[in-house]
LUMNUSE-406181 format. One record per residue (C-alpha): x, z, y; residue in three letters. Coordinates in steps of 0.5 Angstrom, whole numbers. Layout:
# LUMNUSE-406181
    east      up   north   rest
       X       Z       Y    ALA
...
END
This chain:
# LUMNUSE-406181
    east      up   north   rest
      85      71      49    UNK
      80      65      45    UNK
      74      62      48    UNK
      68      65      47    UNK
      63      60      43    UNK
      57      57      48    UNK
      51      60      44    UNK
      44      58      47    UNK
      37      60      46    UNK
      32      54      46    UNK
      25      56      48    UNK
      20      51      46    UNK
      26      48      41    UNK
      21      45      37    UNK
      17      41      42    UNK
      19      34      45    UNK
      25      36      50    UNK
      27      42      47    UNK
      28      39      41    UNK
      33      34      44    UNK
      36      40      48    UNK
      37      43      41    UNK
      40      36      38    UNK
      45      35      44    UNK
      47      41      44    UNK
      49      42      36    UNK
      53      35      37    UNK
      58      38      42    UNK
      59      44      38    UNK
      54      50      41    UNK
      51      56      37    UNK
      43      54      37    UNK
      38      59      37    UNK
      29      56      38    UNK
      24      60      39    UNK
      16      58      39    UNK
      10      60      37    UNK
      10      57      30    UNK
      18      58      28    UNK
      18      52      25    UNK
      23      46      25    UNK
      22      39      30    UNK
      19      35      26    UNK
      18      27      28    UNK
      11      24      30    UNK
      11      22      21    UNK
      12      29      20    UNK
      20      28      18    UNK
      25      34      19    UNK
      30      31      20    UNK
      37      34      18    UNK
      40      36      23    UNK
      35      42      24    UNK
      39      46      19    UNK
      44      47      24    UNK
      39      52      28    UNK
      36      59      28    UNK
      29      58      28    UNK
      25      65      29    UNK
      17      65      31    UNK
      16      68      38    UNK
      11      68      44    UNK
      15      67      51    UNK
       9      73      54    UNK
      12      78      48    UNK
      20      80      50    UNK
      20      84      44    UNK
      19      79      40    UNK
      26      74      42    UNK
      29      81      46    UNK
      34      82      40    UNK
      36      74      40    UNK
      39      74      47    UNK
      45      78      46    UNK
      51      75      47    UNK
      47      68      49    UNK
      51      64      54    UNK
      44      61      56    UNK
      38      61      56    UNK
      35      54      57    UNK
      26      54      58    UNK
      23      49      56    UNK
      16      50      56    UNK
      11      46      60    UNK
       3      43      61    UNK
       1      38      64    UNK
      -5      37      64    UNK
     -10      44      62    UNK
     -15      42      55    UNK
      -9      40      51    UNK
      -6      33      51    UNK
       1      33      47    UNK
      -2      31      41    UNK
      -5      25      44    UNK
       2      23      46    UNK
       5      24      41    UNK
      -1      20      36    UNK
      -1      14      42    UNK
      -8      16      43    UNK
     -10      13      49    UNK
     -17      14      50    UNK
     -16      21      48    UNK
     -10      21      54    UNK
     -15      18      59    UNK
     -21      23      58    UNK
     -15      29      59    UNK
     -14      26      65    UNK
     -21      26      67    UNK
     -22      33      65    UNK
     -17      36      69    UNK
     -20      32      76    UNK
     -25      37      76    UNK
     -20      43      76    UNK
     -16      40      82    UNK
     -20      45      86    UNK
     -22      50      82    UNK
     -20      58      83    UNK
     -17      60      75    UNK
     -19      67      77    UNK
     -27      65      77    UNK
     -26      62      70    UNK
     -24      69      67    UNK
     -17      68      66    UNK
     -11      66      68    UNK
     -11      58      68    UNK
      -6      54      63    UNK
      -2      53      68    UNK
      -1      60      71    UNK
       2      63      64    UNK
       5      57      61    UNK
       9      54      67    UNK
      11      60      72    UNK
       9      67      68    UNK
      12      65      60    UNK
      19      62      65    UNK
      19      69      68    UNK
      19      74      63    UNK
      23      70      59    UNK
      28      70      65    UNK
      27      78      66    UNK
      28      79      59    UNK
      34      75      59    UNK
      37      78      66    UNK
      37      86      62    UNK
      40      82      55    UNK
      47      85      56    UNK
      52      79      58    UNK
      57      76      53    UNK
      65      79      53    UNK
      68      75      60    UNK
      62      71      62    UNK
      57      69      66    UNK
      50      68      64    UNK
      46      61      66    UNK
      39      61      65    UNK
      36      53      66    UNK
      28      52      67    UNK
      26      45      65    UNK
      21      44      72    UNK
      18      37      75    UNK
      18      32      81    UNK
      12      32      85    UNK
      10      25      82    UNK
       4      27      78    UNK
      -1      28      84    UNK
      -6      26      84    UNK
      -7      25      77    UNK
      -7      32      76    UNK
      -9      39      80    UNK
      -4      41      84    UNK
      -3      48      81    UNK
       1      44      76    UNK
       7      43      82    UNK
       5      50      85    UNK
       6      54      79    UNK
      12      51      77    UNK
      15      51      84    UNK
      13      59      84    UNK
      17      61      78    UNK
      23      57      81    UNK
      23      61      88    UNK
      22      68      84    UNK
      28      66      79    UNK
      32      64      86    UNK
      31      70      89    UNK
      32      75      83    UNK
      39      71      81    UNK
      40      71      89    UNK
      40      79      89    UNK
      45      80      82    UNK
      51      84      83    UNK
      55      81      83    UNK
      55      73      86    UNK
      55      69      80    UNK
      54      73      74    UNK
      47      69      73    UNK
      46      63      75    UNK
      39      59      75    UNK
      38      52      74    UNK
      32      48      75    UNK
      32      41      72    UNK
      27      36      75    UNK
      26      31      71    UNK
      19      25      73    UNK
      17      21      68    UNK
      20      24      61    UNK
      19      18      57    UNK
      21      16      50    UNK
      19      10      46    UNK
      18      12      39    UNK
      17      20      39    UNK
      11      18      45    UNK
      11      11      45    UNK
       5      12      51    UNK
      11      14      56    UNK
      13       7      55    UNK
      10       2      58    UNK
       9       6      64    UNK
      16       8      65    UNK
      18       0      65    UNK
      14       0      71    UNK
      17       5      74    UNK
      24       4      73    UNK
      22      -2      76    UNK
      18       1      82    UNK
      25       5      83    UNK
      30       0      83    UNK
      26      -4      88    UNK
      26       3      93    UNK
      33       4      91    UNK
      35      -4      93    UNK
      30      -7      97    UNK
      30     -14      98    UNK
      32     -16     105    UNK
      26     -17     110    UNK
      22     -11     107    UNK
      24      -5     109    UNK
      20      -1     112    UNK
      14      -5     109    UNK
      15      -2     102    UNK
      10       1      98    UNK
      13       8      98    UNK
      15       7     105    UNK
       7       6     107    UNK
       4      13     104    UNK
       9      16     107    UNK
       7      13     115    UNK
      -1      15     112    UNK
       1      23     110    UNK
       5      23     117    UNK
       0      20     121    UNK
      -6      25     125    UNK
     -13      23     123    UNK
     -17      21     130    UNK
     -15      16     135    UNK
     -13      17     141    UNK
     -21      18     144    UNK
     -22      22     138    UNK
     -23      30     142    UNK
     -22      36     138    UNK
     -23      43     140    UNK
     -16      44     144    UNK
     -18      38     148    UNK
     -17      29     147    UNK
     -10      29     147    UNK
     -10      34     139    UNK
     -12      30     134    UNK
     -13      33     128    UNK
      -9      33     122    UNK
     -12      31     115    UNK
     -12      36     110    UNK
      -5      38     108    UNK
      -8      37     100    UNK
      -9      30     101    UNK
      -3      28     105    UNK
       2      32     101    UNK
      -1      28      94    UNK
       1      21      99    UNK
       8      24      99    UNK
       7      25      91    UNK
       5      18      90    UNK
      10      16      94    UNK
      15      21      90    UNK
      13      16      84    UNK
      15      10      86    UNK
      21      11      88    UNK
      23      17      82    UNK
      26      14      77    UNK
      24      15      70    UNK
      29      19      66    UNK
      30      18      57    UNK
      28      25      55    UNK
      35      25      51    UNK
      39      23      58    UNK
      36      30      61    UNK
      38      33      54    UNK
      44      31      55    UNK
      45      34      63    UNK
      43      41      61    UNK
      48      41      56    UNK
      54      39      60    UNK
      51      44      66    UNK
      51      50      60    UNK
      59      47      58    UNK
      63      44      63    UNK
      59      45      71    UNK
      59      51      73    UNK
      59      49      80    UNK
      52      47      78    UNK
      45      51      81    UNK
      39      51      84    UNK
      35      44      84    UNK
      38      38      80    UNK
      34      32      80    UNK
      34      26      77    UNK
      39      22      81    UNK
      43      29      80    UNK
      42      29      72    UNK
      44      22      72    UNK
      51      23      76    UNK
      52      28      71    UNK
      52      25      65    UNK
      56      20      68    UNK
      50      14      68    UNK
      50       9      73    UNK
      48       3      76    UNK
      49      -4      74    UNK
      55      -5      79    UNK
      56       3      81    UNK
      62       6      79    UNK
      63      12      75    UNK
      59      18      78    UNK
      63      23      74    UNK
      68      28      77    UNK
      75      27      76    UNK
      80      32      78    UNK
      82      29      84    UNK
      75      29      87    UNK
      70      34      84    UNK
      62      32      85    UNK
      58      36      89    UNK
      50      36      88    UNK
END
């Protein structure tokens, strides 16, 4: 019996990550299906389609609607979910433009709704129905799809380190982490074991010098920042800057006279939000940045050739995948001898 071809439903194809998703995927030779809200092919920051973009089904369709792209689904192998916001008001087309004075003033709309309740604005934030809902219907709908003839299904959302706070609201991280626990526990209770199983690619910084040149700078201090986590020099650690935020996020909040409620001897903790955005900080500096067609390239392989692969899969896991080292590291691939576990 001959082997069934891979074919995959890319939601958000046109976007920045989905597009590399499409790209890499027609380049190993799989069936490639978008849907966005536009139906549109990619096109470059100058409004170039590029060729490869004729390879690809490209259908108009809201994540939120499942009649919409319902019929799409029969036969995928895959889905990979690409969606994803940021910052609430809007901010790609400043990325994508290099628009840094537009960029800042995204992020400091969005200090203002650190704390703010989405139901008190009168509809679900961006956050709510782009990052956790969207994800789940799609899920759900691809769940009830009829699987391909002898094979399993995979569904891959693309969902976040905890590297962004405090720079944007802790709702961005909640709602991703929402949408991962609900799709676990679905795929935790299919029968049988296995017959859908759930990836969630957690990129930090996604960067890419000329589709969002704005990216650039900062990853270069991050990739710094990374590498100096990774190898200390000798005589510095525990005195690293990472190492520092986490001493803070860990330690009560009172000395030792301070006299609480239950007595001297139980200091008060600091609140949860605040040391939980130190961890995050600390995450940021020791997280390195990650080429957006290396993430690309690691949710292809996890679709054609791991299907050892689920649950969470970070950045050190995508590179391990993909085969990328360090200067001196030897090759993370598996071989047949020895198959890598994540």
């Amino acid at each position: 019996m001959s082997a069934i071809k891979q074919s995959i439903l890319v939601v958000g194809g046109n976007g920045f990550l989905g597009s590399a998703v499409c790209r890499r995927a027609l380049a190993k030779g799989l069936d490639v299906t978008s849907i966005s809200s536009s139906g549109q092919p990619f096109r470059t920051p100058k409004g170039h389609v590029p060729g490869w973009t004729n390879k690809v089904k490209w259908h108009a369709a809201s994540a939120l609607e499942p009649s919409s792209y319902a019929p799409l689904l029969n036969g995928k192998t895959a889905v990979v979910h690409t969606l994803g916001v940021l910052l609430e008001g809007g901010y790609k087309n400043s990325l994508k433009e290099g628009d840094i004075l537009s960029l800042g003033s995204s992020f400091v709309r969005n200090f203002g709704l650190e704390s703010g309740n989405p139901l008190t604005r009168g509809k679900p934030g961006e956050y709510e129905v782009i990052n956790r809902d969207s994800a789940l219907r799609v899920f759900e709908t691809y769940q009830a799809a009829a699987p391909p003839e002898n094979a399993g299904k995979t569904f891959v959302y693309v969902s976040a380190e905890d590297v962004f706070r405090p720079f944007v609201p802790k709702r961005y991280i909640e709602t991703k982490r929402q949408a991962e626990d609900e799709i676990s526990r679905v795929c935790g209770e299919i029968s049988p074991p296995g017959s859908l199983r759930d990836v969630f690619i957690r990129p930090g910084l996604m960067y890419h010098p000329h589709l969002r040149p704005l990216t650039t700078p900062l990853a270069v201090l991050l990739d710094i920042s990374s590498r100096l986590h990774h190898k200390p020099p000798l005589g510095l650690y525990g005195i690293l800057p990472s190492s520092i935020l986490r001493s803070i996020a860990s330690r009560p909040q009172g000395g030792p006279n301070f006299t609480s409620p239950q007595g001297p001897s139980s200091p008060t903790p600091a609140p949860a939000a605040d040391m939980s955005s130190l961890e995050s900080l600390a995450n940021l500096l020791e997280v390195p940045p990650i080429h957006v067609d290396q993430v690309a390239d690691a949710i292809v392989e996890v679709i054609r050739n791991r299907p050892d692969v689920s649950g969470p899969v970070g950045v050190e896991a995508m590179r391990n995948i993909i085969g990328w080292r360090r200067e001196g590291e030897e090759d993370p691939r598996p071989t047949k001898e020895q198959p890598a576990t994540l």
